[in-house]
N, CA, C and O atoms as a CHARMM CRD file, in Angstrom:
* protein
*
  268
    1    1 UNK  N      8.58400 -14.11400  -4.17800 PROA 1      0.00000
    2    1 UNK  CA     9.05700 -12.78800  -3.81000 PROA 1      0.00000
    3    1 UNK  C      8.25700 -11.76800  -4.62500 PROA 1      0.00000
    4    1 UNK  O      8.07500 -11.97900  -5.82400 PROA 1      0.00000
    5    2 UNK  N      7.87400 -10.90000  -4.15300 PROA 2      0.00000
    6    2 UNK  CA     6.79800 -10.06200  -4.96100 PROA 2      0.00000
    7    2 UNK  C      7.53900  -8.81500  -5.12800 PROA 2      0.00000
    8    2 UNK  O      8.46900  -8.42300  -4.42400 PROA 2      0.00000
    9    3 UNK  N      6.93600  -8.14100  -6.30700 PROA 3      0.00000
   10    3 UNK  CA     7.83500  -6.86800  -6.51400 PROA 3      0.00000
   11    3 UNK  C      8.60400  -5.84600  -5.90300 PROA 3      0.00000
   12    3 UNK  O      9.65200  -5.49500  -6.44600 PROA 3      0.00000
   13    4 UNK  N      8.18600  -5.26400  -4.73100 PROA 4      0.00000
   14    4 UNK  CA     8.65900  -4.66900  -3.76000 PROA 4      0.00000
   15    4 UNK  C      9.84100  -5.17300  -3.01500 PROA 4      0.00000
   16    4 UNK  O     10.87000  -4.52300  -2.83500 PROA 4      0.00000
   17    5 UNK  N      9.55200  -6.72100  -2.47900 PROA 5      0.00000
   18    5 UNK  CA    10.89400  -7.01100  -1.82800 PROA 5      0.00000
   19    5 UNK  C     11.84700  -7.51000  -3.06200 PROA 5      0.00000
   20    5 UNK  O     13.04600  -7.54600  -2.78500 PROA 5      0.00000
   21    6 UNK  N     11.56900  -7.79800  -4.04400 PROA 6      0.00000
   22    6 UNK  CA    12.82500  -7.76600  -5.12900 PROA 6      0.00000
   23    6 UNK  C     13.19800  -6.29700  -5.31400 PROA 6      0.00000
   24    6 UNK  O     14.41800  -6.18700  -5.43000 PROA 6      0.00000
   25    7 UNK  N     12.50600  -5.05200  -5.38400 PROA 7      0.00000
   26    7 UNK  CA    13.09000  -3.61800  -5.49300 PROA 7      0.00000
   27    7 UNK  C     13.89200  -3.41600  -4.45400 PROA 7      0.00000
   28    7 UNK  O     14.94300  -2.78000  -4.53600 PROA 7      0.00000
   29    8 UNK  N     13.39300  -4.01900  -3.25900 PROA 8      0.00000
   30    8 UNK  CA    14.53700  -3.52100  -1.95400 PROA 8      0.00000
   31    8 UNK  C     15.85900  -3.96800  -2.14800 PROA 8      0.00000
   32    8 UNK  O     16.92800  -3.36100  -2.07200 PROA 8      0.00000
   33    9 UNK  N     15.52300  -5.43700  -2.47900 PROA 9      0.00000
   34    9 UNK  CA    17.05000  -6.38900  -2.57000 PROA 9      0.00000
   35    9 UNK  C     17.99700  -5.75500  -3.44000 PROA 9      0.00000
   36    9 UNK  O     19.15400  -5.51600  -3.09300 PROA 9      0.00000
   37   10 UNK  N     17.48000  -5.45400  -4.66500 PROA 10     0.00000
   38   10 UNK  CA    18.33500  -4.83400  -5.40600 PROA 10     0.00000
   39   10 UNK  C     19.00600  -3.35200  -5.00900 PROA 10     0.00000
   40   10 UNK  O     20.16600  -3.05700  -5.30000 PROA 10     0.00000
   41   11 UNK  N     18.12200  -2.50600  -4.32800 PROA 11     0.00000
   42   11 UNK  CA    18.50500  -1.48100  -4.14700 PROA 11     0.00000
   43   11 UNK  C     19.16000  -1.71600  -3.10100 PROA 11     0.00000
   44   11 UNK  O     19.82700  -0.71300  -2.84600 PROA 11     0.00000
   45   12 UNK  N     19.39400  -2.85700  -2.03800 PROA 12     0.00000
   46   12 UNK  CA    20.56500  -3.14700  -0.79200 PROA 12     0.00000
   47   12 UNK  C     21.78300  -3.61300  -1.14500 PROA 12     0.00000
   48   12 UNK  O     22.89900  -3.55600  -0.62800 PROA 12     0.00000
   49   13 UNK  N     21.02800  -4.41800  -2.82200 PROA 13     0.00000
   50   13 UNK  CA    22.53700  -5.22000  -3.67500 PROA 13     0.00000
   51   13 UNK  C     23.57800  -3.79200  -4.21600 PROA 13     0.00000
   52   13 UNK  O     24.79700  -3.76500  -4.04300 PROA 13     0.00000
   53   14 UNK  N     22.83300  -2.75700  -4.83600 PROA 14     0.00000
   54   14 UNK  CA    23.42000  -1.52500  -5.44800 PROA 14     0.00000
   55   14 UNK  C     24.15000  -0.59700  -3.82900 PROA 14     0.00000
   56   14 UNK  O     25.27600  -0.10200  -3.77800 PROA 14     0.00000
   57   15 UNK  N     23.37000  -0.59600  -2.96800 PROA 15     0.00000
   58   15 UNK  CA    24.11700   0.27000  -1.72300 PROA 15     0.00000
   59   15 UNK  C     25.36200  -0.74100  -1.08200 PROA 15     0.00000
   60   15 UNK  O     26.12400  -0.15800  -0.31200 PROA 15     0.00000
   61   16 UNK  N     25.60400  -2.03700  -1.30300 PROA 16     0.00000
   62   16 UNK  CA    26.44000  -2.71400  -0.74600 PROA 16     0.00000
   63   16 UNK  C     27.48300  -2.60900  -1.86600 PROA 16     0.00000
   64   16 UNK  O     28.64100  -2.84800  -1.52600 PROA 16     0.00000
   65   17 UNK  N     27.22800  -2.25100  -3.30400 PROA 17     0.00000
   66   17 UNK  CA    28.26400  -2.20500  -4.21500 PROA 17     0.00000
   67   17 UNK  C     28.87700  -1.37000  -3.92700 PROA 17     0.00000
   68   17 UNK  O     30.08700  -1.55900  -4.05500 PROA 17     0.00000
   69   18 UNK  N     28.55300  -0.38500  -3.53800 PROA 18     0.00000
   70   18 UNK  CA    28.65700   1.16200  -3.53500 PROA 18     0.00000
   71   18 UNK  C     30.10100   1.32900  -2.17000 PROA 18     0.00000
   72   18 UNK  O     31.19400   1.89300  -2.15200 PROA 18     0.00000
   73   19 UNK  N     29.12800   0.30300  -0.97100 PROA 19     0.00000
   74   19 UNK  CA    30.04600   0.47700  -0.15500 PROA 19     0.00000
   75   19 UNK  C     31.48600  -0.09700   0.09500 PROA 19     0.00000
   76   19 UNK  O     32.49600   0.26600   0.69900 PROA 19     0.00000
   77   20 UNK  N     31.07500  -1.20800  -0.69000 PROA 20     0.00000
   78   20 UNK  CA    32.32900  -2.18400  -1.21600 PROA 20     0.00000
   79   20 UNK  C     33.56300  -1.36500  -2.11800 PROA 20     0.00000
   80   20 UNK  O     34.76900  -1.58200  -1.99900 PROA 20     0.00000
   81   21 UNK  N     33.01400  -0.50900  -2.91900 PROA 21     0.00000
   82   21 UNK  CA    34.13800   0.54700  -3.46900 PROA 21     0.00000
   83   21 UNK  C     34.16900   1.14800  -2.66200 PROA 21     0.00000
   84   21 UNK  O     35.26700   0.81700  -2.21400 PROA 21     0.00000
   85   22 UNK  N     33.70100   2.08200  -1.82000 PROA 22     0.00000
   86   22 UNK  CA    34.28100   3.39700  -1.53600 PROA 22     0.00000
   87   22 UNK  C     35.40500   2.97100  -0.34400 PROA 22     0.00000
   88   22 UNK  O     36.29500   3.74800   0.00300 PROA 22     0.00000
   89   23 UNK  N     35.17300   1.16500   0.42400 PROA 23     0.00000
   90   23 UNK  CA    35.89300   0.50900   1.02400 PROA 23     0.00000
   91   23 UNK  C     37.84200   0.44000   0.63900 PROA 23     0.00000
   92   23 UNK  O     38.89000   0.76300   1.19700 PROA 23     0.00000
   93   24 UNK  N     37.30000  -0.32200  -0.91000 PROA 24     0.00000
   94   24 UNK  CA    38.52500  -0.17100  -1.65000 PROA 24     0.00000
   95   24 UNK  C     39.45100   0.88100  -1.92600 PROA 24     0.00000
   96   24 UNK  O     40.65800   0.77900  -1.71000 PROA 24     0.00000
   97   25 UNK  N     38.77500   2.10900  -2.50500 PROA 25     0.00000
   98   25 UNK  CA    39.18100   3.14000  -2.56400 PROA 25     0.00000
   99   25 UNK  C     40.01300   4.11900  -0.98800 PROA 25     0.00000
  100   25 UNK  O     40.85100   5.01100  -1.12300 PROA 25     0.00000
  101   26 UNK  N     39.60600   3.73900   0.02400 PROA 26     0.00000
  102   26 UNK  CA    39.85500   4.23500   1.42000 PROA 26     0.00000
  103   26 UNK  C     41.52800   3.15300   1.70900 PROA 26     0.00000
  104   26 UNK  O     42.56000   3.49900   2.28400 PROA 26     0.00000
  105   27 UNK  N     41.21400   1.93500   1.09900 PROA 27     0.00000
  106   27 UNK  CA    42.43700   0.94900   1.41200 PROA 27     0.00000
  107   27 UNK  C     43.27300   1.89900   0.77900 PROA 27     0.00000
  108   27 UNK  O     44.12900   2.64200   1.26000 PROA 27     0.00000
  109   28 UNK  N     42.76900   1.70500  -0.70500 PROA 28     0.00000
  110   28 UNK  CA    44.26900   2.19000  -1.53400 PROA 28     0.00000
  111   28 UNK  C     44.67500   3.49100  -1.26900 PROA 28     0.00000
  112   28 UNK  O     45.84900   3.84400  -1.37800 PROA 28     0.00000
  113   29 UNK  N     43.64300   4.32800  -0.87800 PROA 29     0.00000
  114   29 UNK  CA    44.06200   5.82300  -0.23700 PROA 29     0.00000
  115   29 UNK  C     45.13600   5.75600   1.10800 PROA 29     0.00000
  116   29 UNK  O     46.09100   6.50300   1.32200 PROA 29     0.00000
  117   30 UNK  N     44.70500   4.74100   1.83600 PROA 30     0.00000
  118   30 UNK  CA    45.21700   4.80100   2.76600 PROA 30     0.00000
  119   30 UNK  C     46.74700   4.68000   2.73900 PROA 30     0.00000
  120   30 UNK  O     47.68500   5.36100   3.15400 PROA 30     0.00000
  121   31 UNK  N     46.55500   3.15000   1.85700 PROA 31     0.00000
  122   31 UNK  CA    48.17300   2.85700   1.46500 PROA 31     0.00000
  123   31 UNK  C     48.62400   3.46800   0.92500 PROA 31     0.00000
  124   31 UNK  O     49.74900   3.60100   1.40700 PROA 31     0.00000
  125   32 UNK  N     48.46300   4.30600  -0.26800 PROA 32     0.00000
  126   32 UNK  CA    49.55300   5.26900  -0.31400 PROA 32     0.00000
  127   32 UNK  C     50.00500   6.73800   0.54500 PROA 32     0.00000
  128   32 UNK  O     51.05800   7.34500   0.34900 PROA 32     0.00000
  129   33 UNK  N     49.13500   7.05600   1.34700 PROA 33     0.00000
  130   33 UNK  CA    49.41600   7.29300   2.22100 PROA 33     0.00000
  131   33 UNK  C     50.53600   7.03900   3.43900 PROA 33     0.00000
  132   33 UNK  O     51.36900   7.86700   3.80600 PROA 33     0.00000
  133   34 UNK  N     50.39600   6.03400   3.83900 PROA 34     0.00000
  134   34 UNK  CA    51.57700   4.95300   4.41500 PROA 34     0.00000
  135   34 UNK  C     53.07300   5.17300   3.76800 PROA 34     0.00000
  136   34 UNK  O     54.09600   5.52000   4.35900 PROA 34     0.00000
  137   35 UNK  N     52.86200   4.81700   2.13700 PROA 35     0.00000
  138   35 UNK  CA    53.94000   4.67500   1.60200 PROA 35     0.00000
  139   35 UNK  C     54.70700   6.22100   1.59400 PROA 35     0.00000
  140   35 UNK  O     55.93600   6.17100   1.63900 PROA 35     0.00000
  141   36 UNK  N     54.27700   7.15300   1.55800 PROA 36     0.00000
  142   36 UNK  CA    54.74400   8.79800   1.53500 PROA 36     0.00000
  143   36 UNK  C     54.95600   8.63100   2.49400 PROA 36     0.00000
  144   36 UNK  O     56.15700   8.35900   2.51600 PROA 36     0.00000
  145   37 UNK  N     54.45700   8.58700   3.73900 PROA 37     0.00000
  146   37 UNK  CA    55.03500   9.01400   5.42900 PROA 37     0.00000
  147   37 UNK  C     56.49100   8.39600   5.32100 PROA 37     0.00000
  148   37 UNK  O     57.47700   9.13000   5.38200 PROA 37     0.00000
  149   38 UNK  N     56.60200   6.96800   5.15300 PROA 38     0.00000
  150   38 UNK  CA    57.61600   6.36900   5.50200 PROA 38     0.00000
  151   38 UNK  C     58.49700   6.94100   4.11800 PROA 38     0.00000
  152   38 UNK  O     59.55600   7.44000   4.50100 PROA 38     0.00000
  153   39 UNK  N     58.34700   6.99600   2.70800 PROA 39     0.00000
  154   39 UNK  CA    59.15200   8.03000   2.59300 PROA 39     0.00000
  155   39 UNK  C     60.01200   9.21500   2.88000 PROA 39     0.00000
  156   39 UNK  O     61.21100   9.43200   2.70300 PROA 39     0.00000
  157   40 UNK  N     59.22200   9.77900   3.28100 PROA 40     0.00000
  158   40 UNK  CA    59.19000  11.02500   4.15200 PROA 40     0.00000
  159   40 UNK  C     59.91000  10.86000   5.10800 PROA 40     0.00000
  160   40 UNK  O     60.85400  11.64700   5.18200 PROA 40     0.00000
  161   41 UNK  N     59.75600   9.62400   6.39800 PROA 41     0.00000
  162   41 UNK  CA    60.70400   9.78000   7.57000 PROA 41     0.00000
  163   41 UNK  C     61.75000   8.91300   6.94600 PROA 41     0.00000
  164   41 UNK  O     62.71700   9.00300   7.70200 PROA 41     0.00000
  165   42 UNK  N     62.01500   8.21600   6.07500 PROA 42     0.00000
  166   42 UNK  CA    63.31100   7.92300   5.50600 PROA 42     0.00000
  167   42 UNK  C     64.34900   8.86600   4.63600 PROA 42     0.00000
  168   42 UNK  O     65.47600   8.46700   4.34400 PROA 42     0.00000
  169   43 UNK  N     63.82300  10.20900   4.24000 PROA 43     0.00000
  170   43 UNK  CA    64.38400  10.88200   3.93000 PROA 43     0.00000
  171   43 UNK  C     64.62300  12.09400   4.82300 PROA 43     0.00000
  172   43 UNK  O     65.57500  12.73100   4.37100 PROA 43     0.00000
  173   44 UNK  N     64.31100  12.43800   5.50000 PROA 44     0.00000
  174   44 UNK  CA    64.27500  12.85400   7.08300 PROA 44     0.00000
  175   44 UNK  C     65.65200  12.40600   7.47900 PROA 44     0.00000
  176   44 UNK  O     66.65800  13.10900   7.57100 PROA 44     0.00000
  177   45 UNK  N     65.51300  10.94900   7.72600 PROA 45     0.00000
  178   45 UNK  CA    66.36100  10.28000   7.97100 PROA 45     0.00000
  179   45 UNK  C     67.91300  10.48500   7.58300 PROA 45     0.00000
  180   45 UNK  O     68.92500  10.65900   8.26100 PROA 45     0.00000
  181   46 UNK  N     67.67600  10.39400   6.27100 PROA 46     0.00000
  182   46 UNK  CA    68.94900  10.05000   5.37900 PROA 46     0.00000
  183   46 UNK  C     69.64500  11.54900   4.89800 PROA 46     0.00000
  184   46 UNK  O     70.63200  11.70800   4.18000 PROA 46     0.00000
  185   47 UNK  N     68.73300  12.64700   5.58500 PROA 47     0.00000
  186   47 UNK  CA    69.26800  14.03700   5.65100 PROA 47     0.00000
  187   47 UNK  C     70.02300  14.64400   6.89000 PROA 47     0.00000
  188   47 UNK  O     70.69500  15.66700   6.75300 PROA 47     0.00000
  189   48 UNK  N     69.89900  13.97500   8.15300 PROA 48     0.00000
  190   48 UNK  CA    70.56500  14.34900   9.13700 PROA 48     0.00000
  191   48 UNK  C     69.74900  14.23200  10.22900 PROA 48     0.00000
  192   48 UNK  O     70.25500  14.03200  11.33300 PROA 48     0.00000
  193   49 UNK  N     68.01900  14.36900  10.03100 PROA 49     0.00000
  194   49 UNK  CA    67.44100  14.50000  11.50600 PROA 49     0.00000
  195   49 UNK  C     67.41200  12.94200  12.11600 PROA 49     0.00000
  196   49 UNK  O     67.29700  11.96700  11.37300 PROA 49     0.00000
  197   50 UNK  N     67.51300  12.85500  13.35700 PROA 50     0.00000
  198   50 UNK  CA    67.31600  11.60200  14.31400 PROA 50     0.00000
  199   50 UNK  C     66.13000  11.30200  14.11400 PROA 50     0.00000
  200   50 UNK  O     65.40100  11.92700  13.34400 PROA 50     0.00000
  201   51 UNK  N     65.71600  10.11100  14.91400 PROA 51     0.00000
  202   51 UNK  CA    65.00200   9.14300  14.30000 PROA 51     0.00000
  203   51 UNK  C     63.58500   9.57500  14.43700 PROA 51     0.00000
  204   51 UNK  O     62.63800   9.13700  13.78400 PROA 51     0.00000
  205   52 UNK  N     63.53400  10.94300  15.83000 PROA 52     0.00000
  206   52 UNK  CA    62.47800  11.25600  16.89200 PROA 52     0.00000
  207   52 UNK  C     62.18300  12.76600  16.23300 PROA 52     0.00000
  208   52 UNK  O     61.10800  13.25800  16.57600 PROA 52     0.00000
  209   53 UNK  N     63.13500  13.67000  15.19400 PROA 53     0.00000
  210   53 UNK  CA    62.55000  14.25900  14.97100 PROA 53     0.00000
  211   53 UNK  C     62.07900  14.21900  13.52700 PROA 53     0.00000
  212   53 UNK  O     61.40700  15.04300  12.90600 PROA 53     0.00000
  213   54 UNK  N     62.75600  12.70400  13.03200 PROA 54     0.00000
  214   54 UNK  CA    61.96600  12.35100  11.98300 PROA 54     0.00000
  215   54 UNK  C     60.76200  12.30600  11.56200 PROA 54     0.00000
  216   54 UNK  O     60.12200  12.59100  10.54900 PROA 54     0.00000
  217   55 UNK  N     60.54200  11.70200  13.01200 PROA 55     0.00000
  218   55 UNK  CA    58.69100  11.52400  13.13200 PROA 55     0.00000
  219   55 UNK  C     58.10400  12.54700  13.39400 PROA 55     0.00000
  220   55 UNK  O     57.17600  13.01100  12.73200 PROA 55     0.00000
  221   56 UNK  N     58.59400  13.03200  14.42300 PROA 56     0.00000
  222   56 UNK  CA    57.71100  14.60700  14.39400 PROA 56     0.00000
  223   56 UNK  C     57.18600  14.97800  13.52600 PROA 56     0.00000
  224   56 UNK  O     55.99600  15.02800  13.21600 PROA 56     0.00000
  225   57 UNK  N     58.53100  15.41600  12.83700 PROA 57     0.00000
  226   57 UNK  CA    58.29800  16.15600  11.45600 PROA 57     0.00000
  227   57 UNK  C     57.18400  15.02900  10.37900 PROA 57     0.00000
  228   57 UNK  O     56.27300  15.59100   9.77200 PROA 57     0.00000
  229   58 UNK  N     57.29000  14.04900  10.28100 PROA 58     0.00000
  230   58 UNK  CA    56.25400  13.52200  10.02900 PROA 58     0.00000
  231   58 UNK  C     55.03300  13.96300   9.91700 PROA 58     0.00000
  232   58 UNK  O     54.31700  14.54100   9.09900 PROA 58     0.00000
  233   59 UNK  N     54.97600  13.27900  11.58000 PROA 59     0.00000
  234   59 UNK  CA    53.50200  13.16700  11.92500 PROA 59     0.00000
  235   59 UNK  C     53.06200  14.61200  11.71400 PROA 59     0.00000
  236   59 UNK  O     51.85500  14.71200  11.49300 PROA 59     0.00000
  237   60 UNK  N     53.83100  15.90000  11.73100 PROA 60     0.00000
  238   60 UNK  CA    53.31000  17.27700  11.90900 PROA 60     0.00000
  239   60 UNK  C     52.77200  17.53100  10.36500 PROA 60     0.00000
  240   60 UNK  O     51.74100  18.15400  10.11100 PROA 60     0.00000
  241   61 UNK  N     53.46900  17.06100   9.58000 PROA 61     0.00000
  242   61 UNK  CA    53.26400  17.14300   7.89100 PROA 61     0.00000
  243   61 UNK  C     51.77900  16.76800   7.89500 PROA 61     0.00000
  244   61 UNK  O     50.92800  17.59900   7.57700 PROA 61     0.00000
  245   62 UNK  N     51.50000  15.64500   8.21900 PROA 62     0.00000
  246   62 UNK  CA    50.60500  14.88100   7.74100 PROA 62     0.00000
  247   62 UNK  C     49.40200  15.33400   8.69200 PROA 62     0.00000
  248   62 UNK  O     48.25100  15.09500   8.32600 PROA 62     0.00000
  249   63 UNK  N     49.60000  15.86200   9.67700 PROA 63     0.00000
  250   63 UNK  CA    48.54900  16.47300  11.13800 PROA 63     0.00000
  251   63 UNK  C     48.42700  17.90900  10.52300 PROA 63     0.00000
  252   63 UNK  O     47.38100  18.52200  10.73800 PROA 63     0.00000
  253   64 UNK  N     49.33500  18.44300   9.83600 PROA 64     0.00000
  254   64 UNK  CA    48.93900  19.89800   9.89900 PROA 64     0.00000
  255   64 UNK  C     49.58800  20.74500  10.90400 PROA 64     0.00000
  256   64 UNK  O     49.60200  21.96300  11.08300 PROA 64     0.00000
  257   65 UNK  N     50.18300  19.63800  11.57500 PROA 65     0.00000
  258   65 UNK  CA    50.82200  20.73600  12.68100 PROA 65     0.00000
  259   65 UNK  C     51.89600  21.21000  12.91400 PROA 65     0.00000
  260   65 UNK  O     52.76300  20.34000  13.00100 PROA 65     0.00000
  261   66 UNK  N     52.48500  22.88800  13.15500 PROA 66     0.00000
  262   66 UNK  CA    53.60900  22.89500  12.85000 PROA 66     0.00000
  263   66 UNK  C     54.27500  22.83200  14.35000 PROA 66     0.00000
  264   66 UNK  O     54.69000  23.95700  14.63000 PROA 66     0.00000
  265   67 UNK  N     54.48600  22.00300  15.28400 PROA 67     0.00000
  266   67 UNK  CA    55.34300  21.57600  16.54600 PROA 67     0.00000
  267   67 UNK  C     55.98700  21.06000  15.95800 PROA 67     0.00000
  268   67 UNK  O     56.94300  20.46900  16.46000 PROA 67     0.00000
């Protein structure tokens, strides 16, 4: 293997590290994410709104939208 294709490898080994975290980081973002919504429509819940405008209100939180 001559110098060049060992510089590539490494620099494909360093961009695959790279993508491998920002992978991880998107999971765990995600999941806690997850875990607040369903917070959220469980306390929704456990305040009086039904099950449909639980979600709304949800999904509108988390969309930005105020319908």
């Amino acid at each position: 293997m001559n110098q060049k294709q060992l510089e590539e490898l490494m620099k494909m080994n360093e961009n695959n590290q790279t993508l491998e975290a920002t992978f991880f980081e998107t999971q765990k973002g995600l999941s806690i994410l997850a875990r607040q919504g369903k917070y959220l429509f469980d306390e929704c819940v456990s305040n009086g709104f039904n099950e449909q405008q639980a979600l709304q209100f949800t999904i509108g939180v988390f969309t930005g939208s105020s319908k």
